[in-house]
C-alpha positions in Angstrom: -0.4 -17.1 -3.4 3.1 -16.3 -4.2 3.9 -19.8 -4.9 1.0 -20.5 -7.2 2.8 -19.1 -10.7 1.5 -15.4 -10.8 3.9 -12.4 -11.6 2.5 -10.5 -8.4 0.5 -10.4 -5.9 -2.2 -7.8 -4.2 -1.8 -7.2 -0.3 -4.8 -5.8 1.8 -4.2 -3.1 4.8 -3.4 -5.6 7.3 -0.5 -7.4 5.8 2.9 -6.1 7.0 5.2 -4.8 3.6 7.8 -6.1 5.0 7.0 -9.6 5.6 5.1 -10.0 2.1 8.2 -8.4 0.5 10.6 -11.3 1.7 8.0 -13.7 -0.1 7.8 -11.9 -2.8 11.7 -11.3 -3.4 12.1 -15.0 -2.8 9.1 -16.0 -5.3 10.6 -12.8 -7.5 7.5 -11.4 -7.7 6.1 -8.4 -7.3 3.6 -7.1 -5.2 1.4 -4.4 -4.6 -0.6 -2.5 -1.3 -1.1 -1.1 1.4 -2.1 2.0 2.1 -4.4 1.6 5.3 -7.6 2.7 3.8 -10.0 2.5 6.5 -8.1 4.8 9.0 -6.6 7.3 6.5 -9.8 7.6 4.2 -12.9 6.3 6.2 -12.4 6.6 10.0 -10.3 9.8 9.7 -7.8 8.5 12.4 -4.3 8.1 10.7 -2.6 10.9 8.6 -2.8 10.5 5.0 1.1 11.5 3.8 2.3 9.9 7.3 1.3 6.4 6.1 2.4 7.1 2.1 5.5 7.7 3.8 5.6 4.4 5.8 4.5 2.4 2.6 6.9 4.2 0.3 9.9 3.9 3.3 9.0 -0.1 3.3 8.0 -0.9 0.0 11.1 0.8 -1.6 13.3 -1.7 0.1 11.7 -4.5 -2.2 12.3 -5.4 -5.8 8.8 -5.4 -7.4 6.5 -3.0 -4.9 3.7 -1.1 -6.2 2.6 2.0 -3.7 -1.3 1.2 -3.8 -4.1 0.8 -1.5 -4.4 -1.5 0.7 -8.5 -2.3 0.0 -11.4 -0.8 -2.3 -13.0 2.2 -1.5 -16.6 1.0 -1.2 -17.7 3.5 1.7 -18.3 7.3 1.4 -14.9 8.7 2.1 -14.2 12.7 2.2 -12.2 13.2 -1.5 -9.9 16.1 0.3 -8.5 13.2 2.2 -8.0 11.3 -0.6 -6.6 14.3 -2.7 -4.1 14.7 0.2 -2.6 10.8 -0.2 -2.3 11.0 -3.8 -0.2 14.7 -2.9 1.9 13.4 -0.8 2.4 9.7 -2.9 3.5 12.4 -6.4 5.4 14.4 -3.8 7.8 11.3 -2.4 8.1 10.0 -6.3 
């Protein structure tokens, strides 16, 4: 994808930042992801600021990155959860 002319590229939730951020610095691109959406926001099982944190901590070492999530939110998720990730993502800017 990186390779194929655009000005960036989306990552999903399973894709490493750092690995897509080599390809995208040497493709100089940008990209954007990954919050892990389905155990922050669905299963409940990851901490929401603890994983803006690792996104912001990697992403910020590439030219280009975009804090975003890492997939849509197509399943009931409880919106105090979600409130809590945007907190901490205006918190770390």
């Amino acid at each position: 994808m990186a390779g194929s002319g655009s000005h960036s590229i989306a990552i999903d939730e399973c894709m490493a930042l750092s690995y897509v951020g080599e390809i995208a610095q040497a493709y100089h691109i940008g990209f954007i992801g990954n919050l892990h959406v389905s155990s922050v926001l669905f299963e409940e099982t990851e901490e929401a600021a603890a994983d803006v944190q690792r996104c912001m901590d990697e992403g910020q070492r590439f030219h280009g990155y975009v804090f975003g999530l890492g997939g849509p939110l197509t399943q009931h998720i409880t919106c105090s959860r979600l409130e809590e990730a945007v907190a901490a993502y205006r918190a770390r800017r």
